[in-house]
C-alpha positions in Angstrom: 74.1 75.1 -30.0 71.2 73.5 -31.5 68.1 75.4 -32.9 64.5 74.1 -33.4 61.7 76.0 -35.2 58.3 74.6 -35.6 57.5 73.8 -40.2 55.7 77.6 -40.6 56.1 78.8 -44.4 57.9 81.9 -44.0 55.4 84.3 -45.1 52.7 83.1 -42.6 55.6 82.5 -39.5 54.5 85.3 -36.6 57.2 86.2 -34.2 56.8 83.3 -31.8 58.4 82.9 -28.3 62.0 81.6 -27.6 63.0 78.8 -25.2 66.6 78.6 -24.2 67.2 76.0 -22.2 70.7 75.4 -20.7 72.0 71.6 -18.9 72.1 71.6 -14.9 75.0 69.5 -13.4 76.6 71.2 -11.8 79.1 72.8 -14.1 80.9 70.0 -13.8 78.8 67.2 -15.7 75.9 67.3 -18.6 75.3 68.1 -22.1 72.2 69.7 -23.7 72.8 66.2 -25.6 71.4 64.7 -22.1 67.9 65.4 -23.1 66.7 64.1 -26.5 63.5 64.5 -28.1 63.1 67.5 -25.2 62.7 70.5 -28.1 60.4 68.7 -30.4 58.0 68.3 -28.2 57.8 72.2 -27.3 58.1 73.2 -30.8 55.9 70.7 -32.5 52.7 73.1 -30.5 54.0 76.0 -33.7 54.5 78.5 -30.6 58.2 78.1 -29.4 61.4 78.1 -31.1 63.3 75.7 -28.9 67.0 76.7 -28.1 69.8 74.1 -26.4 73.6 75.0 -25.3 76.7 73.9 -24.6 79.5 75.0 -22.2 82.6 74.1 -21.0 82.6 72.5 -17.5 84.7 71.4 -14.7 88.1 73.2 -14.8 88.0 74.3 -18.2 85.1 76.0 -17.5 86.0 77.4 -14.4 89.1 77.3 -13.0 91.4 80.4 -12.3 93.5 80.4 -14.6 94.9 84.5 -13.6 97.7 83.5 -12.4 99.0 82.7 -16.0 98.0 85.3 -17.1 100.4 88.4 -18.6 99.3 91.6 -20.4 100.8 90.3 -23.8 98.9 86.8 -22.8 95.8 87.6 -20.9 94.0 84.6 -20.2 89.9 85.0 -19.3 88.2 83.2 -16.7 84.6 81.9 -16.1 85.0 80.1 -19.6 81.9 78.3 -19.0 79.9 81.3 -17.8 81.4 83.0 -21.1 80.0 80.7 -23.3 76.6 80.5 -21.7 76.5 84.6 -22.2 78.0 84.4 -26.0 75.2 81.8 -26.7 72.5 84.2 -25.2 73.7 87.0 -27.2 74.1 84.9 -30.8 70.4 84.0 -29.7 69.5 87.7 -29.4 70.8 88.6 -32.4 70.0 86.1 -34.6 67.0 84.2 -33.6 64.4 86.0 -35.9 65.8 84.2 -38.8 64.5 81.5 -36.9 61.0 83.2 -36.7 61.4 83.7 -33.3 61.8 86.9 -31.3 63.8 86.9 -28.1 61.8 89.7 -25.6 63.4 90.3 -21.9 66.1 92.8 -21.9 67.2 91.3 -19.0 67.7 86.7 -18.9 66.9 86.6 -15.3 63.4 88.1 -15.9 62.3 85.4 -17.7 65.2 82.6 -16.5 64.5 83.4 -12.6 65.0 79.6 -12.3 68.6 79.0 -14.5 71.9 80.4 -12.0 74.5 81.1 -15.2 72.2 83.6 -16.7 71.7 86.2 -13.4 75.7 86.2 -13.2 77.0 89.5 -15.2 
């Protein structure tokens, strides 16, 4: 995960708006690494704390794996899907360190465009 916050001394940061932006491809190919340079240029305005993830992809990321799976060994699936909704909750929790504040209650609402982060 990488996080970007515009230079604001501390005492004079406001609580600005979060952007979380998470790789197309797929599932299968990409990296938030794919698109350099992209954060600076949204947080260089001062308005936007600029967010980029990471998830697993192709079958380690998706594959069913349940068929492995015992009740001393469970084994989750969705990996991928998992990380993308760990990364959203670290975000929630954490971003005001950042000087950011992370609003919508509900990803979708504010994501209509992103897939992973309507999937519950």
């Amino acid at each position: 995960m990488n996080v970007l916050s515009p230079a604001v001394p501390r005492r004079k940061r406001l609580s600005i708006s979060v952007m979380v932006f998470v790789h197309g491809g797929g599932y299968n190919t990409g990296s938030a690494q794919d698109f350099p340079g992209q954060g600076e240029g949204f947080v260089s305005s001062g308005r936007v704390v600029y967010v980029s993830l990471n998830y697993q992809l192709g079958a380690l990321g998706y594959l069913d794996f349940s068929r492995y799976s015992t009740p001393d060994r469970p084994i989750e699936n969705n990996l991928g899907l998992r990380d993308q909704v760990a990364a959203l909750e670290w975000v929630r929790a954490n971003i005001r360190s950042f000087g950011g504040t992370f609003l919508p209650e509900h990803p979708f609402d504010a994501f209509r465009d992103a897939a992973p982060t309507g999937y519950r």
